[in-house]
Structure formats: C-alpha cells, structure tokens
N, C-alpha and C positions, 0 to 999 in steps of 0.2 A: 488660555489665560489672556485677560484684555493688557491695556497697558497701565500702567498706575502711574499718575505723578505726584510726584513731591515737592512740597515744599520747606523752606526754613520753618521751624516750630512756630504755626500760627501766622506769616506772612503771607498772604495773599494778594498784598497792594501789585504787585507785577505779574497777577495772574491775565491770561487773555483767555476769553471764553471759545471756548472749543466751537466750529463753524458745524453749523446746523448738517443733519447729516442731508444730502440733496435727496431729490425725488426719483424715483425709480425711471429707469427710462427700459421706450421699448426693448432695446439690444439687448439688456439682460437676462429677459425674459429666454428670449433665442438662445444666447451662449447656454445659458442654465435648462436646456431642451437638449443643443446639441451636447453638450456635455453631458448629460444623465446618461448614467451605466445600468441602473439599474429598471429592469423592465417592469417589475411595479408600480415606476413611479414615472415612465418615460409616457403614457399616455395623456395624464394631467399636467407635465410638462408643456408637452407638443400645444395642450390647448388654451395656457398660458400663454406661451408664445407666440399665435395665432390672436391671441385676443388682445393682450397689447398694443401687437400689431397693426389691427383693425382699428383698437382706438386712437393710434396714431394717425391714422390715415384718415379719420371722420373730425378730428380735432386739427388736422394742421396741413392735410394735402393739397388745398387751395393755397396757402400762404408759403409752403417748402419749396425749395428750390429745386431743380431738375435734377439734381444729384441725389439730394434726401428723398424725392419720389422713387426715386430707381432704385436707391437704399431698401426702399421699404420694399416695393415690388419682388427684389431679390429675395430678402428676408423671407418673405412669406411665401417667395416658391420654394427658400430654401426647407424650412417648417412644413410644407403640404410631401416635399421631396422625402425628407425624415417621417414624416408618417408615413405614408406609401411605403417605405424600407423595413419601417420598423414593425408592417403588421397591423399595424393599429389603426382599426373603423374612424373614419372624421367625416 
C-alpha cells in the first residue's frame, strides 16, 4: 500500500510537490543480483548488474575518482564472483 496524503477539504495552497523520483544508479543493480534468491531470476539479475556496471565505467571512469573506480572494479568482480558461484554461463 503506497502512502496517501491528505489534505484540508480542497486546500492545496501548502502543498509541496513531491521530489522527482532520482535515476537508477549502478549499486542497485548489484544489491538487486546479490540479493536475488530466486534462481530463475538470478541469471538476468547477475546481467543487469554487469551492465550497469559497464555503463558506468564507459560514462564516468575518466572523470571518477580513485575510490569510485575501485568502487566499480570491486562491484563487477563482485557480479563475475556471484556468477561463477551461482552456476550461471556469462
């Protein structure tokens, strides 16, 4: 169930518009691989997460800093580590 607001009947002068929802980033991709239980669904997972991945690093690895490269690097051994475990052809 989402959340629902309320207002006074028909007041809306004090309403503030709800903030855009943001854009997906890499990391979720990952979490939502590593976390998948079910093995149906953990190989389209794994290649989400791989491909975010890559598109972060083709869009931003010149300009990231030493941290967010290594970030990335990790991520995506951790993603090649999880396939290799899980079975699953990449």
């Amino acid at each position: 169930m989402g959340i629902v607001a309320s207002f006074p009947e028909g007041d809306m002068s004090n309403a503030t518009p709800s903030p855009a929802r943001p854009q997906l980033t890499w990391e979720e991709p990952v979490e939502v691989a590593i976390l998948e239980t079910g093995p149906e669904n953990l190989s389209r997972r794994i290649q989400d997460a791989q491909d975010a991945i890559m598109d972060e690093i083709e869009d931003s690895f010149q300009t990231a800093s030493s941290s967010e490269r290594q970030s990335l690097v990790n991520a995506m051994n951790a993603v090649r580590e999880l396939r290799r475990v899980s079975g699953n052809p990449g």
